[in-house]
N, C-alpha and C positions, 0 to 999 in steps of 0.2 A: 443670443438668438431667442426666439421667444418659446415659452418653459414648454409648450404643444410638441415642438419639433424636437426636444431633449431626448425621451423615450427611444426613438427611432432612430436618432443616429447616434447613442449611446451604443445601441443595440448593434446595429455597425461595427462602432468601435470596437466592441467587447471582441468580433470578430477578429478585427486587425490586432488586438490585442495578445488574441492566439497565436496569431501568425509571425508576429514580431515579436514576441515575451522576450526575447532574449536583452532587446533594444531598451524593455520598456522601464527595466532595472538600473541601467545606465541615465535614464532622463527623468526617474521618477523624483523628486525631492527626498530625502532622505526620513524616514521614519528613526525616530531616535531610540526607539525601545519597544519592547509589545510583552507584556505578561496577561498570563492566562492561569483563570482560578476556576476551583468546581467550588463555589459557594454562592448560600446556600445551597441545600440539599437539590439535586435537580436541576442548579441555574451556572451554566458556566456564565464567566464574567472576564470580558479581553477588555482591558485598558494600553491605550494606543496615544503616546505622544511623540507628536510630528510638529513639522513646522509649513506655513505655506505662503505665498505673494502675492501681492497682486501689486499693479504699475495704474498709475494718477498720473496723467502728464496733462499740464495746464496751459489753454489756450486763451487768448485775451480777444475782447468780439468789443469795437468801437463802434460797430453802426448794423441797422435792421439790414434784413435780407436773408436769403440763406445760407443754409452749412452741412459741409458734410465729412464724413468719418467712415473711416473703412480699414477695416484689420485683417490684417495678412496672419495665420499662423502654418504651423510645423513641427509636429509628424502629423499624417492624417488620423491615426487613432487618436488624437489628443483632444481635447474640446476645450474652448477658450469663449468667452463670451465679453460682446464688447458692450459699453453702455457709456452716454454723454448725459452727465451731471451738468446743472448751472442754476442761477438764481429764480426763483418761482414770478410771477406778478407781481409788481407794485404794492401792492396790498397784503403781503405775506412776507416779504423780504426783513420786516425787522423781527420777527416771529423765530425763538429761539428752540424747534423742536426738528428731530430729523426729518418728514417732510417737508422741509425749506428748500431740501434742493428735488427737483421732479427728474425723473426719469422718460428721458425721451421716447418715443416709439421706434422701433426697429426695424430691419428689413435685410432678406439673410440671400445670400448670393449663392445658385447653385446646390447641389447635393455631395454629401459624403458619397464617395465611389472609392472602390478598390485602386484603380489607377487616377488616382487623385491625389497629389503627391504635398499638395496645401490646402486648405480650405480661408475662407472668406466670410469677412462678414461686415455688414454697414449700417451707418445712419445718417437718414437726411433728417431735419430739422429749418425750422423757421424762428428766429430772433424776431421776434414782435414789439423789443421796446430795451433801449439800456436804461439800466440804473444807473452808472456811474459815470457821470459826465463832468467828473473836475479834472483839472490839468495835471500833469503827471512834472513837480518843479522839475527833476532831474530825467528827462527824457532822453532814450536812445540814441546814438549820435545818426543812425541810420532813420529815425523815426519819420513815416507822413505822413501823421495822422493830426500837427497840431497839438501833440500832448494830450491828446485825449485819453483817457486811461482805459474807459470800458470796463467790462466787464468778464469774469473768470469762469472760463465751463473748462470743466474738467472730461479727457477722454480716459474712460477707466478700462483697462482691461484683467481681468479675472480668471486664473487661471480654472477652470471648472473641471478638470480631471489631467492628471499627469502636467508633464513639465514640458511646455512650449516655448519655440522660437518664434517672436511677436516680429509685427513689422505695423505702423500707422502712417497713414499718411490723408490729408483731406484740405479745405479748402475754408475758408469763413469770411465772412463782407466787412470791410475795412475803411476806413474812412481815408481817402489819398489827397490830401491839400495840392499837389502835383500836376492836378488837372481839374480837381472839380472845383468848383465855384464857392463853394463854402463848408467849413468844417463841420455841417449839419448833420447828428449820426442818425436823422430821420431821412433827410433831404433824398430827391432819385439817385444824385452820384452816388456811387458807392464804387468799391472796387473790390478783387478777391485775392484772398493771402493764403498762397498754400503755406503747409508745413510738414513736415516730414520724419519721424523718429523711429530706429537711428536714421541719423541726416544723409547718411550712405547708403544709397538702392540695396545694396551688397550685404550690408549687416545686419542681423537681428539681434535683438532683447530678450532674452530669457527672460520668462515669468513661472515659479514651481508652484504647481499643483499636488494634491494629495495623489496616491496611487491609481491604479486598474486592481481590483482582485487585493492580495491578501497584504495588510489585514484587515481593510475594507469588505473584505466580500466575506458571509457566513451563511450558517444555515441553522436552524431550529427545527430540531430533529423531535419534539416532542411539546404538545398542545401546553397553553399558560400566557403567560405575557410576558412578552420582550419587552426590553425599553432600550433608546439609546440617551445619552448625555454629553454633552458639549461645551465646552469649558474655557476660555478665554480670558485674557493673553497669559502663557505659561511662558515660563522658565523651563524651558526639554532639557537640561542641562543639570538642575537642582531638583526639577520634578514636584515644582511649586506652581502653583497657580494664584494669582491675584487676590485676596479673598475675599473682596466684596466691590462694591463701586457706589460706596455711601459718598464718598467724595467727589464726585462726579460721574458722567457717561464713561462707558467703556471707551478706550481708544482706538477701537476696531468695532467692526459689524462683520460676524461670520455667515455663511448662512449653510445650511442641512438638510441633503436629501435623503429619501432611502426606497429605492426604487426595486422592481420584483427580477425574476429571473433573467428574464427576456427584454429588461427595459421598459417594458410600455407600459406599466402602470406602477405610478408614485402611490408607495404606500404611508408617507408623513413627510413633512415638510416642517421647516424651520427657518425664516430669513425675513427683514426687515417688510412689515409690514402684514405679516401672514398672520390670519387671524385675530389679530390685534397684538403681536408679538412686535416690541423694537427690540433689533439686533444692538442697540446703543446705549438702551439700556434693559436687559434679558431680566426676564421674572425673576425670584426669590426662592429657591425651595427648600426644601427641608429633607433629612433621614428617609423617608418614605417613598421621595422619590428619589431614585437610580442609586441608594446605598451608600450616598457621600456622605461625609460627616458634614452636620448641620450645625448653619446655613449654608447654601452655596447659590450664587449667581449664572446662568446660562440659558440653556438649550436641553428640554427633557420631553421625552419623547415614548410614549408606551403603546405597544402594539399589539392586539390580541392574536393569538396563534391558535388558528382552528386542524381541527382534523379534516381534512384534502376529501374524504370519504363522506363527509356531511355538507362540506361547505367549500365546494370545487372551486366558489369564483366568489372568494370574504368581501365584504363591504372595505370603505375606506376606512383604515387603521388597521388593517387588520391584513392578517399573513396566510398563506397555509403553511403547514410543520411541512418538513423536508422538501422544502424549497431553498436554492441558492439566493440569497438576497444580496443588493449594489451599496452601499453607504458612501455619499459624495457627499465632503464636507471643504469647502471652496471659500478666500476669506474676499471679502464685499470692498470693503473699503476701509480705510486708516483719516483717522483725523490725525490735523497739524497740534490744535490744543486737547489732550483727551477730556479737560474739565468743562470743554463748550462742547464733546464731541462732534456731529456734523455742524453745528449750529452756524451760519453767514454772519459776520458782524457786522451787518449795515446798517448806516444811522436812519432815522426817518425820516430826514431833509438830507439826504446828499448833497444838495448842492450849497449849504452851508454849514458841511463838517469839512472837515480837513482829511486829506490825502493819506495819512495815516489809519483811517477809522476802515479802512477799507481792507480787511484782512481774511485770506481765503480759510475755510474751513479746511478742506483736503490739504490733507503733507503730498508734495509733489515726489515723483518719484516713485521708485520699487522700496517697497515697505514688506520688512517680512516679521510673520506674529506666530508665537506657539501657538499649541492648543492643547489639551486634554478631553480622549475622546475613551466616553466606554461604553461598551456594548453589552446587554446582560442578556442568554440566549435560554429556554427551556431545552434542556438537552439532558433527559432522565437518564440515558444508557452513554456510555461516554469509554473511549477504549484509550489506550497509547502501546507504542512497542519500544522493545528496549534497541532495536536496531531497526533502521530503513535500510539495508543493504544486507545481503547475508552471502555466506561462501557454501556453495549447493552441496547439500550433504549435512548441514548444522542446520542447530533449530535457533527460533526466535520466540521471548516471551512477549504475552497480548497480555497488558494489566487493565482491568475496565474496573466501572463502580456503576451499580444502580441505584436509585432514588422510584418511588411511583408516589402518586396521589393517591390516598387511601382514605378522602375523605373530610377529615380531618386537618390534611395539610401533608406537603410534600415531603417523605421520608426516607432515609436509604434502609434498604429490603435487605434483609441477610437470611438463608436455606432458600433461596429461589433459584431455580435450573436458568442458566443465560444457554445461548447455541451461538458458536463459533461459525462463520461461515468462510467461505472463500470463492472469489467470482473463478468461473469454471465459461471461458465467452462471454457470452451475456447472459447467461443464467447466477445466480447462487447458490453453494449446494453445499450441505451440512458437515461441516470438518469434526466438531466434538464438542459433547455439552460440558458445561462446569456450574458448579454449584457455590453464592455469592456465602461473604462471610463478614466478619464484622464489620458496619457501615457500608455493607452492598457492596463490598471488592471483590475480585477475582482473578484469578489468571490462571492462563493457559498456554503451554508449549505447541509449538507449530513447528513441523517442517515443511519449510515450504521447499517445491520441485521446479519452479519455474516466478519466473516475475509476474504478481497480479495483487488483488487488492482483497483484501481482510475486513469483515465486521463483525457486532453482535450483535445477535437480537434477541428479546422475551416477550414469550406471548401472554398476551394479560388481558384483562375485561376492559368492556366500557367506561368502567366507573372511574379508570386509572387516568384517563385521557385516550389514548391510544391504541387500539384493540392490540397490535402490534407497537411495540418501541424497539427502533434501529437505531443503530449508532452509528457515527459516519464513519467512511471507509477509510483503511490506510493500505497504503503503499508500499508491499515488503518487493523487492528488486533483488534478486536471483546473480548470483557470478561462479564464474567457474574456478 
């Protein structure tokens, strides 16, 4: 659908999300691992390797006219996005870069609603000329179209958040020797070919997408820059990644969003064509950027994190601190050759190469690709507990560590008073101060009387970042 309308019914989602979480762990793709570090001083850093799908299913188009494509999915918090890949103009077709194949225009049926138990989405299109008008020697036994072979457009669908049940079905202009007057794939005859996948009204396609929430969703709890990094095609298994693509195009095109609390505003972006970014073949970076060891190949991503108190509504890239933020990372497409990635092997005279020369770029099918995904957050005050449950009457320890900017460069603080809090309703109100020690640690005992949520916070100047640095809240749960 198109990326305008993403915001707002993301924003949706996130709702249904709440309402069904129980569902959405059962239909999510599986995340294969998640570690979480405080390094540097000040930066925690969660690296996330998962895996995700997306489905190519290939339609052959004999003659001009129109065409259409329409995607059924399932659950309604899910989001799927459909797109019809195919051969560019005449004059582009032997051109071996990913732009060869165009991306149709879209058009999106109805609204996410609560009692909305599928959503929809579609494309019509105009075939304005085939390229591939040689005889196909070994032809269908059903075939009537003359052996004509035509042309390959691919209907893609992508999963763009959590794990959907897919359904396609649409129509394309076909050449029928049966009744028209001649196998001309320009000619007025023409006829129309549905198709159907899966071929049963009844059945759906699985296609996995990355999560809703954690460990997608974060927050940056104190002013600096975030970055994220994305990394393509991994081994989730061995926890290897590819490590370069001097040898060719990647064999995938991923693509990366990172959208704000509420959905409605993309704060960086990442996917075939953006900015002058190919997903097929991802820039080059180095150490500097997102911590990898250098070189590495991908998707890098740096976000500045303002104070919410100066800079209520940050320009594009940029964050405010203690905001929940969305990261959707969705994979685009798979090539058949990864050493031509997208690239069409078409000759420049079709109509005197041979039937072989004709070879689709897209691997057909459900195609599923690692990734490695890392997220690096300013988060100067930073807690854990040694239990999330506790039996009422017994205490719980709260370990935290500080870091501030002093300047100089971000450091952990050791003789500074932190303040324990604990949510009292909706208020916070002071449980006990403690005093940080070497490398800015600390702890402190809690009893807690009832189930509710735990922070810290220190109060510190301008110069730090933060007039205040909080840390986010945990969850101590109370039993009898």
């Amino acid at each position: 659908m198109a990326r305008s309308l993403k915001g707002t019914i993301l924003f949706v989602a996130l709702t249904l999300v709440l309402l069904f979480a129980f569902a959405s762990t059962t239909l999510a793709i599986s995340i294969t691992s998640t570690e979480k570090q405080q390094f540097p001083p000040g930066m925690t850093v969660r690296t996330i390797w998962g895996q995700a799908q997306v489905y190519q299913y290939p339609v052959k188009i004999n003659h001009i006219g129109y065409a259409h494509a329409e995607l059924t999915f399932k659950p309604s918090w899910a989001n799927a996005d459909l797109y019809v890949y195919g051969p560019n103009e005449w004059d582009r077709v032997s051109s071996k870069i990913a732009y060869d194949y165009f991306n149709v225009n879209q058009g999106y049926l109805g609204e996410l609603k609560l009692d909305l138990p599928i959503n929809k989405e579609y494309v019509d299109w105009y075939v304005s000329y085939i390229n591939n008008r040689l005889l196909d020697p070994n032809p269908p036994a059903d075939d009537r179209s003359g052996g004509y072979v035509g042309d390959t457009y691919y209907i893609v669908i992508v999963a763009f958040d959590e794990t959907c049940q897919t359904q396609i079905w649409g129509y394309v202009p076909t050449i029928d020797v049966t009744y028209a007057p001649s196998a001309d794939p320009t000619d007025d005859w023409q006829a129309l070919r549905g198709f159907r996948f899966p071929k049963s009204a009844t059945a759906w396609q699985t296609v996995a997408g990355t999560p809703y929430g954690q460990p997608f969703a974060f927050t940056p709890t104190s002013t600096g820059t975030e970055y994220l990094t994305l990394q393509w095609p991994a081994n989730v298994v061995a926890k290897t990644v590819r490590p370069d693509h001097s040898l060719g195009y990647q064999p995938s095109e991923y693509e990366s969003y990172l959208y704000s609390a509420d959905w409605s505003t993309t704060i960086a972006t990442d996917y075939e064509g953006s900015g002058g970014v190919s997903g097929w073949s991802p820039p080059e970076w180095d150490s500097n950027e997102g911590a990898i060891t250098s070189p590495w190949w991908g998707y890098y991503e740096p976000v500045t994190v303002t104070d919410p108190a100066i800079s209520p509504d940050p320009a594009p890239g940029s964050a405010p601190a203690g905001k929940i933020q969305y990261w959707v990372t969705s994979l685009g497409l798979v090539a058949t050759t990864p050493a031509n990635g997208p690239a069409i092997m078409l000759p420049t005279d079709p109509l005197v190469r041979s039937f072989a020369d004709f070879d689709g770029a897209m691997k057909a099918g459900l195609s599923t690709v690692g990734y490695k995904a890392i997220v690096g957050l300013p988060q100067n005050l930073t807690i854990n507990t040694t239990s999330v449950s506790v039996k009422k009457g017994l205490s719980v320890t709260i370990t935290g560590q500080l870091a501030l900017d002093m300047g100089s460069g971000v450091a952990w603080q050791s003789g500074v008073s932190v303040t324990i809090q604990k949510k009292v309703g909706s208020s916070w109100v002071k449980y006990k101060t403690v005093m940080t020690g070497t490398d800015g640690k600390f702890s402190a005992k809690v009893t807690p009387t009832a189930t509710t949520y735990w922070r810290a916070t220190w109060t510190g100047t301008p110069t730090t970042g933060l007039s205040t640095e909080t840390s986010l809240s945990k969850k101590i749960s109370v039993h009898l």
